[in-house]
N, C-alpha and C positions, 0 to 999 in steps of 0.2 A: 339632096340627101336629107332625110329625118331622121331627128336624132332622138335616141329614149331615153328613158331616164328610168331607172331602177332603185328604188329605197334601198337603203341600206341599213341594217340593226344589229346592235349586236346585244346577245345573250346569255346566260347563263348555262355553264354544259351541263343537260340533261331535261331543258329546256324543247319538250316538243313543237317545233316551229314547221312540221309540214306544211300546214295551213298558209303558213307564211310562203312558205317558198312555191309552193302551189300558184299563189299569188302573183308571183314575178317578184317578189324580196327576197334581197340579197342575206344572208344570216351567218352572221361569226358568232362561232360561240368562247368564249374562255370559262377560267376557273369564277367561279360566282364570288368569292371573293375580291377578285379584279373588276368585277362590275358596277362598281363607285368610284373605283380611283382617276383621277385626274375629270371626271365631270362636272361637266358645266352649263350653263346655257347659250345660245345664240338665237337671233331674231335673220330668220329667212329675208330673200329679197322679196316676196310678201305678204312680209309683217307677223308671223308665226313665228313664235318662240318654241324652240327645239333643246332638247339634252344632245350635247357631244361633250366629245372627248377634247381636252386641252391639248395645245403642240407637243408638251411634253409627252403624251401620252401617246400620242401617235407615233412620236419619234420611235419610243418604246418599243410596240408594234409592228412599226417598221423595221426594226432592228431584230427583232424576234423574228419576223418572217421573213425575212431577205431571200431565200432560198424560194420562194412562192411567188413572186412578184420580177416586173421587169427592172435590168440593172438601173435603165437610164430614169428610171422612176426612183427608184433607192436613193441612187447618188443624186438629182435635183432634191428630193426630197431634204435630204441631208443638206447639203451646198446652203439651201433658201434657209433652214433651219438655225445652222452654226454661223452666216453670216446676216442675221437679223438681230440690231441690239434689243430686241426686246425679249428674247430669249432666258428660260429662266432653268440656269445649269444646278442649281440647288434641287426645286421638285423634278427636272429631270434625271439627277442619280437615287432619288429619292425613289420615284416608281419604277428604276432598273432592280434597284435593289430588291425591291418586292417581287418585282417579275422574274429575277433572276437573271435579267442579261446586263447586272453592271459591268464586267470586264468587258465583252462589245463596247456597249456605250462609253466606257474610260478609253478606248483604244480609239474608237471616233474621234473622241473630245481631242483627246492630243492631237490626233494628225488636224482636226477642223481649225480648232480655235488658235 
């Protein structure tokens, strides 16, 4: 079995990315205002320094698109998330707030934590 591997980006809606998904990139777009919050850097396994998005951000995301995605991916997602002490429940109601899904994310939080 071979397996691929498809970039992933996300961008700004209104953001013409044909080119890109022409390409075989994968392309999320949100509100261009959401397209700073919670970024960061990481250094690939090699050696390339990359922009993502922090946990909390993803949580976010996750939580906003639940209805897109598969369950047992949501709920792992979640599970690994809410039982890692390194987890930071501060900036994650912080970018619910902005995104608009903090009643999700407060109703996670209780049942998780």
């Amino acid at each position: 079995m071979v397996l691929t591997f498809s970039p992933v980006i996300t961008v700004g809606r209104g953001y013409n990315a044909k080119h890109l998904r022409d390409n075989g990139v994968v392309v999320h777009t949100v509100r261009p205002e959401w397209l700073e919050l919670g970024l960061t850097q990481a250094q690939t396994f090699t050696g390339n320094i990359v922009r993502i998005y922090d946990r909390e951000r993803c949580i976010c995301d996750i939580i906003k698109n639940k209805n897109k995605m598969d369950i047992q991916v949501f709920q792992m997602a979640l599970t690994s998330y809410f039982s890692d002490s390194d987890k930071n429940i501060h900036n994650l109601m912080e970018y619910a707030g902005i995104m608009g899904v903090s009643d999700k994310v407060r109703q996670y939080t209780e049942v998780l934590l």
